[in-house]
C-alpha positions as CSV (number, residue, x, y, z in Angstrom):
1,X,-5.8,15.5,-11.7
2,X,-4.5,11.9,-12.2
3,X,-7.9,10.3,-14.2
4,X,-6.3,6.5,-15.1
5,X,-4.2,6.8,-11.4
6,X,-7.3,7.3,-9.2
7,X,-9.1,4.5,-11.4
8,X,-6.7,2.1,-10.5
9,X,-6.1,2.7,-7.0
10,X,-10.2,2.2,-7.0
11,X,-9.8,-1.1,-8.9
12,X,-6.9,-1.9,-6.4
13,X,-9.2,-1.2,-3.6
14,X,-12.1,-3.7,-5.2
15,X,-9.8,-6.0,-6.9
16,X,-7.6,-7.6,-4.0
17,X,-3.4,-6.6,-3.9
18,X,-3.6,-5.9,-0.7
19,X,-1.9,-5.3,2.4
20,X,-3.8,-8.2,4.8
21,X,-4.4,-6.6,8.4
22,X,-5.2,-9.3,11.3
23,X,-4.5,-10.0,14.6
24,X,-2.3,-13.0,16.0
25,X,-2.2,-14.1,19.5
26,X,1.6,-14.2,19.8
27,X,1.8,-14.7,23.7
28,X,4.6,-12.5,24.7
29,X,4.7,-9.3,26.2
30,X,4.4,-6.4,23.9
31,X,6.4,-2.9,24.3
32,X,5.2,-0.1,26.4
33,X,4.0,2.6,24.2
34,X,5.8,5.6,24.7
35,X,4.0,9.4,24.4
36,X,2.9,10.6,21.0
37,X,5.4,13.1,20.0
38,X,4.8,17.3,19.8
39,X,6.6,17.0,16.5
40,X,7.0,14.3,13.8
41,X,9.9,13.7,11.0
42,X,9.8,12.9,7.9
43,X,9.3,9.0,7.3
44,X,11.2,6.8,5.5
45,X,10.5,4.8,1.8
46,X,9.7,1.0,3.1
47,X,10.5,-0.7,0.0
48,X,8.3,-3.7,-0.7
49,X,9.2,-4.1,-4.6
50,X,12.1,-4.6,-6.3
51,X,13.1,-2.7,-9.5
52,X,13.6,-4.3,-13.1
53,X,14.7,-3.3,-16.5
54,X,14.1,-4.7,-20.0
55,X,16.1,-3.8,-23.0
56,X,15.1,-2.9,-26.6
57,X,17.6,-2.4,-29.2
58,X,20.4,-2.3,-26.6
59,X,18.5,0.3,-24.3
60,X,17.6,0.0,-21.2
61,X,14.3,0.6,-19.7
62,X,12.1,0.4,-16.1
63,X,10.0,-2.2,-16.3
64,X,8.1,-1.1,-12.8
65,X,7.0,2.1,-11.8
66,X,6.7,1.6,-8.0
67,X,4.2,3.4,-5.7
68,X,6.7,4.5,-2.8
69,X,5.4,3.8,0.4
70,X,6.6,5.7,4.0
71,X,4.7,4.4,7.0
72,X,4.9,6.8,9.6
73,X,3.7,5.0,12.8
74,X,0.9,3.2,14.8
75,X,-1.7,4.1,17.7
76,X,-1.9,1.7,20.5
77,X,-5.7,0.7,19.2
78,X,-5.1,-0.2,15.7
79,X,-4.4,3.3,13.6
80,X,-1.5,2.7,11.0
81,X,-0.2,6.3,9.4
82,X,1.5,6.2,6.2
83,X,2.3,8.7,3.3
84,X,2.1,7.7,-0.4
85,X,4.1,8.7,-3.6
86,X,1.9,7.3,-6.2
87,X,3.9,6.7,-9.4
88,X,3.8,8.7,-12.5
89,X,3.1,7.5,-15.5
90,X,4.4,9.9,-18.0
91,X,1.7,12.6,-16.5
92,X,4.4,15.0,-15.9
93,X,3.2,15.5,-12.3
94,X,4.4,14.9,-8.4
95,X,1.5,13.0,-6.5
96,X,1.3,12.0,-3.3
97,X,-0.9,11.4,-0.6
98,X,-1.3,10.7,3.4
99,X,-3.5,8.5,5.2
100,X,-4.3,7.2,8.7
101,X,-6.4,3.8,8.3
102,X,-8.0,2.5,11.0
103,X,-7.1,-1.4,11.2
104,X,-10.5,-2.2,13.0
105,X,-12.5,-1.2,10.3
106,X,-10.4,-1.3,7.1
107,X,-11.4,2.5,6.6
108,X,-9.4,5.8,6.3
109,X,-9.9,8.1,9.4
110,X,-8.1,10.5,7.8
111,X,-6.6,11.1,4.2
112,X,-5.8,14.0,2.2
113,X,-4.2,14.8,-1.1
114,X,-3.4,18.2,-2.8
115,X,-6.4,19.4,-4.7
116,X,-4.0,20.1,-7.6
117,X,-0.9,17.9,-8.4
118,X,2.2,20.3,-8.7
119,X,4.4,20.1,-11.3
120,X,7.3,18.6,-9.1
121,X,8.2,18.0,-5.8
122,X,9.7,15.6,-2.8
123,X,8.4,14.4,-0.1
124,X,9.7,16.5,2.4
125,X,8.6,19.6,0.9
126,X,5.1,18.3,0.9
127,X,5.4,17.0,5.0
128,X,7.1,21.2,5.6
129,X,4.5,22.8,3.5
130,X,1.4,20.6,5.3
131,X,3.0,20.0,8.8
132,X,0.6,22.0,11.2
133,X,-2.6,19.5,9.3
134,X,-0.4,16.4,9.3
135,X,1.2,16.7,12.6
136,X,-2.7,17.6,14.2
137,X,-4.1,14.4,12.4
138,X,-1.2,12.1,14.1
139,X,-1.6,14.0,17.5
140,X,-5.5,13.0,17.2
141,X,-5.3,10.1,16.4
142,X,-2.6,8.9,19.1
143,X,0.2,8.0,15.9
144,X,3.7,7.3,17.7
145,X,6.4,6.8,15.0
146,X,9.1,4.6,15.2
147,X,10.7,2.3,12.3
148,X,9.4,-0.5,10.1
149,X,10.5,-3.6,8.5
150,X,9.1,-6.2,6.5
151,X,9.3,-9.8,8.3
152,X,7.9,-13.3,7.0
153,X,4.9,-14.7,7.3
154,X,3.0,-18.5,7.3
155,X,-0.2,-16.5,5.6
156,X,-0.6,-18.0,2.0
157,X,-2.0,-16.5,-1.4
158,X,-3.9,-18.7,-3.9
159,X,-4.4,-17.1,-7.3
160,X,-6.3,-17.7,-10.8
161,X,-5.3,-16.7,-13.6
162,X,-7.7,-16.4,-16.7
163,X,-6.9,-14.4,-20.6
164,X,-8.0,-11.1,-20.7
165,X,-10.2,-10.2,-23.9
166,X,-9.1,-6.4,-23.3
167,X,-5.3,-7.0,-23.3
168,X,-4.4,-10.4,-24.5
169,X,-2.6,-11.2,-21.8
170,X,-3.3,-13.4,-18.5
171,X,-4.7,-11.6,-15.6
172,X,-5.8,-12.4,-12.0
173,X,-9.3,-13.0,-11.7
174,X,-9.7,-14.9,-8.1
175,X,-7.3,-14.4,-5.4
176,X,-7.7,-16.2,-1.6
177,X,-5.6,-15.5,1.1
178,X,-5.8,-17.9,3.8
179,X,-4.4,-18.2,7.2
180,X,-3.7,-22.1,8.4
181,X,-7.3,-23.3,7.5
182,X,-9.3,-19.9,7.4
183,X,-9.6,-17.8,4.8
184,X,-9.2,-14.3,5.3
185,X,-10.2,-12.8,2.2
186,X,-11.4,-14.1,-1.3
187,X,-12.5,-11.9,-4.4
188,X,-13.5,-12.4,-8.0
189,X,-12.7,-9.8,-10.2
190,X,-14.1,-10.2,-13.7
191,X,-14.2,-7.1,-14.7
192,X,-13.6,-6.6,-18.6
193,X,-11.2,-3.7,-17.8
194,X,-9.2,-5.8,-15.4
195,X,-5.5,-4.9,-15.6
196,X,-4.1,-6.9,-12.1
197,X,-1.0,-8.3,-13.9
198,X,-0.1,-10.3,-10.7
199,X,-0.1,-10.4,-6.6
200,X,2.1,-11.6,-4.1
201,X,2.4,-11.2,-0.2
202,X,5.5,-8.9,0.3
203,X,5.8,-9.6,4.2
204,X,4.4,-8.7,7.4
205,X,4.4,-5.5,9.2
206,X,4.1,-5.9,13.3
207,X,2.4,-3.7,15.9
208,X,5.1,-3.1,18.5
209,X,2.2,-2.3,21.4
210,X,-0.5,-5.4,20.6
211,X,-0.5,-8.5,18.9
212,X,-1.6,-6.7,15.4
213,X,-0.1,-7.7,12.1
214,X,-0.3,-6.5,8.6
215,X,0.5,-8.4,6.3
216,X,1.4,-6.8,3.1
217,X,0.2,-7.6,-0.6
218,X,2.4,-6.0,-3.3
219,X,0.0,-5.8,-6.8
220,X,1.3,-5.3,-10.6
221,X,-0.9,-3.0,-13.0
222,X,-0.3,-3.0,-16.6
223,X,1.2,0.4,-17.5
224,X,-1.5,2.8,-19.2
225,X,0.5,2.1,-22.9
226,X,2.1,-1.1,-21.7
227,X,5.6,-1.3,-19.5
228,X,6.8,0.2,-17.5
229,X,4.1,-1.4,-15.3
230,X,3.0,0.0,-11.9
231,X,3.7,-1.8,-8.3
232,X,1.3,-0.9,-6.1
233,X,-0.5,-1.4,-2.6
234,X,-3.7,-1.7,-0.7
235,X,-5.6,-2.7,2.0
236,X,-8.2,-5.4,3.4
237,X,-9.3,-6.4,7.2
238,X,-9.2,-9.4,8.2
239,X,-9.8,-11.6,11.8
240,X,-11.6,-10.7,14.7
């Protein structure tokens, strides 16, 4: 069990990085959705993040551990599937973990995790050793795959940033992301705990079958003893 991991994917979850889902009226016509597959593959990483390195005494060293994300497809009503490789932090574990969230109400239809992290692992042994469940969840729930990109976006991020007393370094404490004049989403985080090194909107993921968007919001967390620090992701809906 990952204690500090699932603490901060809570504090992601109440914080604000976040991957921003809307809608956008963009007036053309949209693809016709083909059948959901009998059988699924395994999905690709969608990098969001870049990697970086620091050096002490002429060594090299990550400064990012990155939270690998592989979105596996949409529904024609607003269901985004995507599998999660949560990074590890000197545990000595593999974790991962899959979830189908439905874009109209920000919530998880579905998600599932091992109930014990193994040792190692990939993420295609973990799709061969759980296919019959995660192939039946994306049958349900109408998932067709097909492949994703990252595109730009006019949506804008405004961010505070305040000293923390717990790590002595600056934090974010109010984010607001806004869309022309509306503002989509807003939250104060002044927890003492706070560890939200920074946020930015990585791009824009499109619905090939409607005129739904997600834009995405990468998020930096200081590492558990200090670098490397830990890209992650979330999620927060937005418009009508």
């Amino acid at each position: 069990m990952k204690t500090f991991k699932t603490i901060s994917l809570a504090l992601c979850l109440i914080a604000g990085s976040a991957i921003f889902f809307g809608c956008k009226n963009a007036g053309g016509a949209k693809e016709q959705a083909p059948s959901v597959p009998d059988h699924y593959s395994v999905p690709q990483e969608l990098q969001y993040a870049e990697p970086e390195t620091y050096q002490v005494d002429d060594q090299t060293y990550p400064l990012y551990l990155i939270d690998k994300f592989y979105p596996v497809g949409w529904s024609t009503d607003g269901k985004l599937a995507y599998m999660e490789e949560p990074a590890d932090e000197a545990v000595g574990a593999y974790f991962f973990q899959f979830h189908i969230l439905d874009l109209n109400t920000g919530k998880d239809v579905f998600t599932w995790k091992p109930e014990e992290d193994p040792e190692d692992g990939n993420l295609a042994q973990m799709f061969e050793a759980n296919k019959e469940l995660f192939e039946g969840k994306l049958k349900e729930n109408g998932i067709i795959p097909q492949e994703f990109k990252l595109e730009e976006t006019n949506v804008k991020m405004d961010k505070t940033m305040a000293e923390s007393s717990f790590l002595g370094v600056d934090v974010v404490k109010n984010v607001k992301i806004t869309g022309g004049e509306t503002v989509i989403y807003e939250n104060l985080n002044d927890d003492e705990y706070n560890v939200n090194l920074d946020q930015s909107i990585a791009g824009v993921l499109k619905c090939p079958y409607n005129d739904m968007e997600a834009v995405m919001v990468k998020s930096i967390h200081r590492g558990y003893e200090g670098p490397p620090h830990v890209y992650s992701f979330y999620f927060v809906k937005a418009g009508k």
